[in-house]
N, C-alpha and C positions, 0 to 999 in steps of 0.2 A: 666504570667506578668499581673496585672492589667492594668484598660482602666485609663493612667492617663493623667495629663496635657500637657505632651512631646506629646505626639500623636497630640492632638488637635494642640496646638501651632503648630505642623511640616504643618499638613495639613489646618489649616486653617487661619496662619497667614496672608499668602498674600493675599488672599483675602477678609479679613476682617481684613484691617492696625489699629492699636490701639496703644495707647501710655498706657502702663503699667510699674511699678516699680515692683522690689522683681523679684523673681521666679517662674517661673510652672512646679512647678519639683515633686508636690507632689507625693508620692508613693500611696497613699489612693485612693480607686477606685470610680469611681463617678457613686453614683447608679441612680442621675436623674439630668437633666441638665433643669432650670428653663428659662422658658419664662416669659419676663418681656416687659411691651408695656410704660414705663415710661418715656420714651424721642423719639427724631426724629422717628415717626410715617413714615411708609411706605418708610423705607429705613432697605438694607440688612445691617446693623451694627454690628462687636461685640460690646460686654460692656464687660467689665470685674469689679466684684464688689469685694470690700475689707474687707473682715469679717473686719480686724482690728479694720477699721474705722468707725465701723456700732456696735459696741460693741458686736463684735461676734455673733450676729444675721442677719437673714434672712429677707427680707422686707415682709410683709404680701401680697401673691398675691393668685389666687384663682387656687382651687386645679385642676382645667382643663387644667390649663395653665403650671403644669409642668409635665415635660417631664421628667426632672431628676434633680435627687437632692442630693448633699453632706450632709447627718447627721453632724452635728454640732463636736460631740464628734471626727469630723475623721480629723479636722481643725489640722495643728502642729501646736506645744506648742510655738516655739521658733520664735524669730521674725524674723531673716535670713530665715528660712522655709516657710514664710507664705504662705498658700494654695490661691486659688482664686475661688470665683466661677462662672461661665461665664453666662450670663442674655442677651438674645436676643431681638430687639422687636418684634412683631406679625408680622412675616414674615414666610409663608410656607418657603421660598427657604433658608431660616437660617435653620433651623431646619433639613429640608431634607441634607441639608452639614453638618450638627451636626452629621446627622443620617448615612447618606455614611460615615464620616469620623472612625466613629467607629463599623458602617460593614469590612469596607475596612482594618481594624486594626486586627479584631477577626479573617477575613479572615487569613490575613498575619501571625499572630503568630499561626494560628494553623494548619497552612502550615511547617514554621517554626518548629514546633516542631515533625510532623510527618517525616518530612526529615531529622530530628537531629538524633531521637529516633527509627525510624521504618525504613526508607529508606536507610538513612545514607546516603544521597547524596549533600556533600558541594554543588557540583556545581551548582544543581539545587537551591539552599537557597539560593546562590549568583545574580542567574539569576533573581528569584522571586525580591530578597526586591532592588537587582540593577532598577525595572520598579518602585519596591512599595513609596522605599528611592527617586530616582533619584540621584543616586550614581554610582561612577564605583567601582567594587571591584577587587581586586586581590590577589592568594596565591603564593608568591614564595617560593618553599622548601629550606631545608638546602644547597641542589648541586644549587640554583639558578635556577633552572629550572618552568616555569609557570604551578601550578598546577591547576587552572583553573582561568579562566579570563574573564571578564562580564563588557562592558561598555556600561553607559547611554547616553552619549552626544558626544561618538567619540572621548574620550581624546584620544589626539596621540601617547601618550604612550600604554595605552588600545590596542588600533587599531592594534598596530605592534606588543604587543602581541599575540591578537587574531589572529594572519597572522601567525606567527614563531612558536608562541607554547614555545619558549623558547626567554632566553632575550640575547641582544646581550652586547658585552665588555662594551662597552661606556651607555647602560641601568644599568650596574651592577655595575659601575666607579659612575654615578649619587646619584643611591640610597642607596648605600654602601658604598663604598671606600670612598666615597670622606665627608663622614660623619665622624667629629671630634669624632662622638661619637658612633663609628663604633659598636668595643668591646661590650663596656657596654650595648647599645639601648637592645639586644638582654636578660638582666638580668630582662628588665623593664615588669613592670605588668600591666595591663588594656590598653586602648586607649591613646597615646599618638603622639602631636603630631610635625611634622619631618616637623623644619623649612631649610631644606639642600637643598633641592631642589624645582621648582615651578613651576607651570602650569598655564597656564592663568586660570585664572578665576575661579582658584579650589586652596585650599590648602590640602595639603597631612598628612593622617596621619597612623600612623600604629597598628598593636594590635598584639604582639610577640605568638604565640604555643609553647609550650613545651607538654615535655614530660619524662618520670622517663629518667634521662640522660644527658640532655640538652635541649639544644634550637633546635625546628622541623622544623617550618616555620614561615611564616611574612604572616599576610594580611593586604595591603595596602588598603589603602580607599581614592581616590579623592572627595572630597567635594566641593560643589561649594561653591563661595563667597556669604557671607550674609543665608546659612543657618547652617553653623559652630554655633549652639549654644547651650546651657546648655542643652535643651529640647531635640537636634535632638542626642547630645551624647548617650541620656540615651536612645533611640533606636538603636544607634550603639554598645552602652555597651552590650545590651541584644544581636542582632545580632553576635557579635562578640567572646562572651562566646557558644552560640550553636554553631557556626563554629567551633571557635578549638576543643569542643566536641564529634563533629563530624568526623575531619577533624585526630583526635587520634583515634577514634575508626576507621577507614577506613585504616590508615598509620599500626596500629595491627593488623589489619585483612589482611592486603597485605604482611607484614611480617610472620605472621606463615602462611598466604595460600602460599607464597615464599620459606616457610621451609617445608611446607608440599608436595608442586609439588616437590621438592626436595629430599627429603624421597622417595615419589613414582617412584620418577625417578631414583635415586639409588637401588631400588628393584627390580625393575623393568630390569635397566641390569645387577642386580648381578641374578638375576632368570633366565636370556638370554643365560648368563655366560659370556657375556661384559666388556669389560676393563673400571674401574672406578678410578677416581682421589682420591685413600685411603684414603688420610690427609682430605680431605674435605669431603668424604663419612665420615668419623668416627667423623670431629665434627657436620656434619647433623644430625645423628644418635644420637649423645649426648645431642643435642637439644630438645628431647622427655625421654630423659633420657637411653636412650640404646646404651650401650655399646660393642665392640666386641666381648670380653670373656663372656659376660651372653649366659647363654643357650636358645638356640632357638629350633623351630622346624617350618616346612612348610606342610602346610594344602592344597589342592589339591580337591577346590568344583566344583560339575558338579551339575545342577539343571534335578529332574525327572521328572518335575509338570509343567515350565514353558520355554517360549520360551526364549532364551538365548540373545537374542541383548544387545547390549552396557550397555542401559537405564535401563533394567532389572535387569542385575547385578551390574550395579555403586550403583542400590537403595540397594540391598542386601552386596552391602560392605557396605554402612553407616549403614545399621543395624546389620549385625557382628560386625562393630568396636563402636557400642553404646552398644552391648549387651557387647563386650569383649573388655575391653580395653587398651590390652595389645598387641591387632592384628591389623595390619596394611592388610587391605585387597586390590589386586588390580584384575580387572576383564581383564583377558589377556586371550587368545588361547580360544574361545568360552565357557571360563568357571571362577571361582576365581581362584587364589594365595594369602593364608593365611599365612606371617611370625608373629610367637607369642614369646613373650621374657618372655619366664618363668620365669625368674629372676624379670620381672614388674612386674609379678600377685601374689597379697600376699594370694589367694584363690584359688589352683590349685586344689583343690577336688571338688570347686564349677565347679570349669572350665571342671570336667570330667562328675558332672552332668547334667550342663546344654546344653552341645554341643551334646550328640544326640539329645534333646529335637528340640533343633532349625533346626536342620537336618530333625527329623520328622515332626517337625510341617511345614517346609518352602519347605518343598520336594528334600532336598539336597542330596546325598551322598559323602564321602569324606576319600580320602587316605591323611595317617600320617607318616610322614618321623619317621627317629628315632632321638634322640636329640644331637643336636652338639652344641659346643662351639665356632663360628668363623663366624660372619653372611656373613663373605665374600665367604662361602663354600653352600651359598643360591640356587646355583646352582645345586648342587651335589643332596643335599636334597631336593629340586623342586622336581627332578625328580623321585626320591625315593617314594615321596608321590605320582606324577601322577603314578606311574609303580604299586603301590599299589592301589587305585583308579579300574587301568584298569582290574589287574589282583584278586582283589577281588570282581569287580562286574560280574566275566567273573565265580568264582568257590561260591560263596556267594552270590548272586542276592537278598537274602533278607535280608542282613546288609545293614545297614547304614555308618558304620564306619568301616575303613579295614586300620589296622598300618601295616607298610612294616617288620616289626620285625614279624609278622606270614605272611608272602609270600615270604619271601626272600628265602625262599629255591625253590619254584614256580619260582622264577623270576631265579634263577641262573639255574633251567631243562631247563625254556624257551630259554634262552639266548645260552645252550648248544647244543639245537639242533635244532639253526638256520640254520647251515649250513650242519651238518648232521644228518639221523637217529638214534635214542636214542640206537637202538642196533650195530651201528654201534661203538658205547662209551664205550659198557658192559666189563667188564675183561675178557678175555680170559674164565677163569672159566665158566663164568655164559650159552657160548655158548656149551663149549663140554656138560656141566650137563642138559641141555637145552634137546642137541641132543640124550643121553647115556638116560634119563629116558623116551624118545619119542619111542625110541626101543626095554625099559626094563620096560613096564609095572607094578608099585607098586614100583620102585624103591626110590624113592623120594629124589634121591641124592642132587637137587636143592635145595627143602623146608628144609631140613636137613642143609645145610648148612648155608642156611640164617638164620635160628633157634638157628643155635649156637653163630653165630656173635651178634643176637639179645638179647639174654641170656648173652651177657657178653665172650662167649667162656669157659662157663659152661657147661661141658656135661650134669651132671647129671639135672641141671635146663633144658637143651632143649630137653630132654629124657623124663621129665614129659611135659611141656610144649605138645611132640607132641604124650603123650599117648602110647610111646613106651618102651622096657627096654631099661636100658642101656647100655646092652651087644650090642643088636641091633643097638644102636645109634653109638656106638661106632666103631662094621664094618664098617657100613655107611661113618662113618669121616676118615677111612684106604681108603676105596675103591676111595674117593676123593680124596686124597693126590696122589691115584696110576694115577688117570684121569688127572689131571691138575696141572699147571704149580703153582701154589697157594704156597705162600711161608708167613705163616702166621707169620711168627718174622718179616716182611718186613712191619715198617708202613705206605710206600707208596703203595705197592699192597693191601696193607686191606683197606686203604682208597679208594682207586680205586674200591675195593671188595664191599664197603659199599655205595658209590655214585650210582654202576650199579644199585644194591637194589634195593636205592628208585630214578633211572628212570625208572627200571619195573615196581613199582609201581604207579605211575604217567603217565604209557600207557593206 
């Protein structure tokens, strides 16, 4: 905003009283403000001079003497407009108030605009130009509730704000209800102002927020009597456009960070395996655009490189979910939980090149569930991925990346013989042929048999397979049938037959 005549006027009409016509409203910036010693000598005076009336020029004064000066061409055209330009006489103490007033101005608006645009903190902008203005401000939201509230002079309204935090019936009956123009005020644009209610010594006005939807909130503005005027608007107009600017960006941001504590909080006990409110889980979820039926999967990160605390891995979920943006990452049980909705990512070959990358680069490794359709079954595949995770860094120590679709059969040995020895599980078979070639030297009744199963129950393939004929092979397969109990049309005892297998093999 340029340094224009509203400023001045605000700060320096009272104490330098003048009698002027027209307006100081100009928009045009004032690049120097003239000292002029042409009347009452050693008195703090303004003057204010009248291009009009001077035929659009300047008085000829000598170049040391000004300070600053409006270029002619910046004069408006129109006579309702007319600009003015303010002429001092040879008084330090004018000019140092010339000179404060528009320190204290550049101050303010670039205060202003770092708390609109960088901080985004209405209340502080409120606090500032409530000492800067000598205003009180206030926002009430849509629920009527005091979104923040800042008075200069103790209005009593103010006061009982700043006490409650919220407003009470007969606050709400005042400056609402009881307004004919209840409805409509809330349609109205810029600063407008609300002769329904009144304050000693101040008149109230208001400046409506919106937002794509409707109406957001209200900030009130008490003004005191006698500074209500053209000049001191057009620093409440600017004031008042950075507020709701603000005050929307802050109300969005609390909204999706609302939707997103949300989200994380729904994943978070559907990963627990926690009872969740579906209807409201599923239009959380549809608020980022994921839906039940899209295919997901859960990723399961442990860090090799770095120490695991809170802060550690909150910073490595925001960079998983800026590198991927389809994963919602949250740092639970000393490690992450990755849900990704393959159906978001329109680049899923990118998503299989870059994910060891950042594995290797960040010192991650990480078990991968298998893909379901149901994010309410987060649970299930949580745990898929951590069992993959545990159990491929336990037989792979030098991968990176361990999907539970190559360990699940690792995970279903481990799980079998939690409670008893693996050969306490074996088929009957696998003990007598065990015992029978331990006492029959070169028999090989054992490998023979598993040879044939492996072969398909081709003799002639597990006869070449073990370098033997297949007459031989073929005793071999008699002599077993004579040992054990093996009833190979039975596809329960052959699965049983084929399970023993490969837990011998996994001792």
């Amino acid at each position: 905003m340029d340094l224009t005549y509203a400023l001045l006027d605000h700060q320096l009409r009272q104490k330098y009283p003048t009698e002027h016509i027209g307006v100081w409203n100009s928009q045009k910036k004032i690049s120097r403000i003239m000292l002029w010693d042409g009347r009452c000598h050693g008195q703090d005076t303004l003057y204010l001079y009248d291009v009009a009336n001077h035929g659009g020029r300047l008085p000829s004064v000598p170049r040391s003497d000004i300070l600053f000066l409006i270029p002619e061409q910046d004069w408006p055209l129109y006579e309702q407009e007319k600009g003015w330009s303010l002429l001092y006489t040879d008084s330090i103490q004018a000019v140092n108030d010339t000179l404060q007033a528009c320190t204290d101005f550049q101050t303010w608006t670039s205060q202003i605009l770092i708390l609109s645009k960088v901080e985004h903190n209405y209340s502080k902008m409120m606090e500032l130009s409530c000492s800067y203005l000598k205003m009180s401000f206030m926002i009430i939201d849509s629920d009527y509730k005091i979104a923040a509230c800042h008075s200069y002079d103790a209005v009593p309204f103010w006061r009982d704000g700043i006490a409650s935090g919220k407003m009470d019936t007969q606050e709400i009956q005042t400056l609402y209800l009881d307004c004919p123009d209840f409805d409509k005020t809330f349609s109205k644009n810029g600063l407008t102002y609300y002769p329904y209610t009144t304050l000693d010594g101040h008149k109230i006005y208001y400046y409506n927020i919106d937002y794509p939807g409707g109406y957001l909130a209200r900030l009130i503005i008490a003004v005191p009597s006698g500074q209500d005027t053209q000049e001191t608007f057009i620093l409440l107009e600017y004031l008042s456009e950075h507020l709701s600017t603000c005050y929307r960006h802050c109300y969005e941001h609390r909204s999706k960070r609302s939707s997103s504590e949300r989200i994380y909080s729904y994943l978070r006990k559907l990963l627990q395996g926690s009872q969740v409110d579906r209807p409201d889980a599923i239009q959380t979820f549809q608020s980022i655009g994921w839906l039940p039926a899209h295919t997901y999967q859960v990723l399961r990160l442990i860090s090799e490189g770095h120490i695991n605390s809170t802060q550690t891995l909150g910073y490595f979920c925001f960079q998983i979910e800026e590198q991927f943006p389809a994963i919602r990452a949250i740092e639970m049980d000393s490690g992450i939980f990755c849900v990704y909705d393959l159906s978001m990512d329109k680049n899923l070959d990118r998503f299989q090149e870059d994910l060891p990358i950042f594995l290797r680069d960040d010192l991650f490794k990480a078990g991968m569930s298998d893909r379901f359709s149901d994010i309410f079954n987060c649970y299930l595949y949580g745990r898929q991925a951590a069992d993959a995770l545990r159990i491929g860094s336990q037989t792979d120590p030098d991968l990176w990346r361990y999907d539970f679709s190559a360990y699940s059969m690792s995970y279903i040995f481990q799980k079998s013989t939690e409670d008893y020895p693996a050969q306490e599980l074996y088929h009957p078979a696998i003990r007598i042929l065990e015992k029978y070639d331990a006492s029959h030297p070169g028999t090989e009744l054992l490998a023979t048999l598993r040879q044939y199963f492996l072969c398909g129950q081709n003799a002639s393939k597990a006869a070449d397979a073990m370098h033997i004929h297949r007459t031989t092979f073929l005793y071999r397969m008699k002599k077993i049938q004579q040992l054990t109990p093996l009833r190979p049309d039975d596809p329960e005892d052959i699965l049983h037959l084929m399970f023993s297998f490969a837990l011998l093999s996994h001792q």
